[in-house]
C-alpha positions in Angstrom: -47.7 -179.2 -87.9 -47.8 -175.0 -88.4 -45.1 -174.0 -90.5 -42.6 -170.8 -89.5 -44.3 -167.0 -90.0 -41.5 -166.6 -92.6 -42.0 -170.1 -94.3 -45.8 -169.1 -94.4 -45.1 -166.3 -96.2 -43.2 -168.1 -98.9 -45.8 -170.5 -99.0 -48.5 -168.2 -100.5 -46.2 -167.2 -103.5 -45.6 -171.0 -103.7 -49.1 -171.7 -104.0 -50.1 -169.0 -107.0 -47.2 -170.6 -109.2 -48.2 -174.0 -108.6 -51.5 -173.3 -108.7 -50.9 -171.5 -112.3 -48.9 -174.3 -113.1 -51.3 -177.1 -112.2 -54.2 -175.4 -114.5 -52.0 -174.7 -117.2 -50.6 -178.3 -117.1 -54.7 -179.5 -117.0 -55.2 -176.9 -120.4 -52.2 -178.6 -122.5 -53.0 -181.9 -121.4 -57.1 -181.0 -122.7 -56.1 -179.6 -125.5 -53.8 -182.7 -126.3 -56.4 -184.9 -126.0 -58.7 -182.7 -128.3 -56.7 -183.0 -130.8 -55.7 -186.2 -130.5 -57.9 -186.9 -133.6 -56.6 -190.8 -134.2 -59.3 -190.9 -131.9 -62.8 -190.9 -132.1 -64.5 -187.6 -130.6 -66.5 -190.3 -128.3 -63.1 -191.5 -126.9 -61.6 -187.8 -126.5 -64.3 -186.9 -124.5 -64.0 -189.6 -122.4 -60.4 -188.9 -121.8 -61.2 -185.3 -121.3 -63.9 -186.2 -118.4 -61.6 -188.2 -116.5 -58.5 -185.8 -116.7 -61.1 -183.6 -115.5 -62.2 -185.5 -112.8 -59.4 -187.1 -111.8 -57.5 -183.9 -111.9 -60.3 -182.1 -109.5 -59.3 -184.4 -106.7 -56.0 -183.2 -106.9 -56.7 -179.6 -107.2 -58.9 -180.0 -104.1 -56.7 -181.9 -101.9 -53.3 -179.8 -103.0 -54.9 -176.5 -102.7 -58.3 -176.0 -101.1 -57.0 -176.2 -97.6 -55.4 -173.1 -96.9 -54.0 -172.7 -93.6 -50.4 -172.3 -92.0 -51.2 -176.1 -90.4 -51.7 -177.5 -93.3 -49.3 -176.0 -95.5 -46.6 -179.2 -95.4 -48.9 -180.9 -96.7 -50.1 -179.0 -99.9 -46.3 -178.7 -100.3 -45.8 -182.4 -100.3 -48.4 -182.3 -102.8 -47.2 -179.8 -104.7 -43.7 -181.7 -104.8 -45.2 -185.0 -105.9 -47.1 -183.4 -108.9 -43.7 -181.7 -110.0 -45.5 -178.0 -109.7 -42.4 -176.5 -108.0 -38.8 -176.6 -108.9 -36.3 -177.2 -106.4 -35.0 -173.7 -107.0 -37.9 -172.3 -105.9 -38.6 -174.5 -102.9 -34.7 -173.6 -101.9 -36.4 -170.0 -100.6 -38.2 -172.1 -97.6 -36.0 -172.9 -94.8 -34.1 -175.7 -94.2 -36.7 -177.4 -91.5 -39.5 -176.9 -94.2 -37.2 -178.4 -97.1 -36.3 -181.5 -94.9 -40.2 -181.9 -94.0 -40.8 -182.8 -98.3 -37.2 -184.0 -98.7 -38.6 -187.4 -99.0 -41.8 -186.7 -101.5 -40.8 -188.6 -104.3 -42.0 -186.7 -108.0 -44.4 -188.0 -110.4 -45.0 -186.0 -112.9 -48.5 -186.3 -114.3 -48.8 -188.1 -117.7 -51.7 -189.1 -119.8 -53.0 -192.0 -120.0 -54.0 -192.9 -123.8 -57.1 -195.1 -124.3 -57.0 -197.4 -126.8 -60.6 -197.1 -128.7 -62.7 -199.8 -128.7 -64.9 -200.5 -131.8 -68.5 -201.3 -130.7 -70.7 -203.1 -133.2 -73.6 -201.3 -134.7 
C-alpha cells in the first residue's frame, strides 16, 4: 500500500538516518568483535563474517526497495531494528504511525561464540 505524498517525503529523510544508523551500528559491533581479543583471531573472524552476512540481509530487505509502495514496509523494518526513535517517526502522520504501531523492537545484539579448542 502507497504511502501519502507528504508521508513519502518524510520517508526519504527517514531512510538516510536509519540507513547511517544501521552502518554505524554494523561498524561498532565489527569493531567490538575485533577487539574482542579473549578470542582467538580464527573465532573473530568468524563472528565478523556472519554479522556481515547476516547483517547484508537486512540491509537489503530494509532498504534496497525504494518506492512509495513499499515504504511501510522498510519502515516496519526500520522500527523492528530500533533505527528510528519514536520522536522522529512522530513527523509521519497518524495513518502511517498506526500502520508500524504494532512492530515490536529488537534491537540487534551480538551474539558471542564461545571458542572451541580443536586438537592439533
Amino acid at each position: 500500500m502507497p504511502i501519502l505524498e507528504s508521508d513519502w517525503k518524510k520517508f526519504k529523510e527517514l531512510r538516510k538516518i536509519a540507513l547511517d544508523r544501521f552502518c554505524l551500528g554494523v561498524l561498532a559491533d565489527a569493531e567490538t568483535i575485533a577487539q574482542h581479543s579473549a578470542l582467538s583471531p580464527h573465532a573473530r573472524y568468524g563472528m565478523l563474517y556472519r554479522l556481515t552476512r547476516d547483517r547484508d540481509k537486512d540491509i537489503v530487505q530494509t532498504f534496497d526497495l525504494y518506492s512509495r509502495s513499499s515504504a511501510l514496509r522498510a519502515l516496519r523494518w526500520m522500527v523492528k531494528h530500533d533505527l528510528l526513535t519514536d520522536a522522529e517517526l512522530s513527523v509521519l502522520s497518524e495513518e502511517a504511525r498506526e500502520e508500524i504501531a504494532d512492530v515490536v523492537r529488537q534491537p540487534y545484539e551480538l551474539e558471542w561464540v564461545e571458542e572451541i579448542e580443536r586438537p592439533d
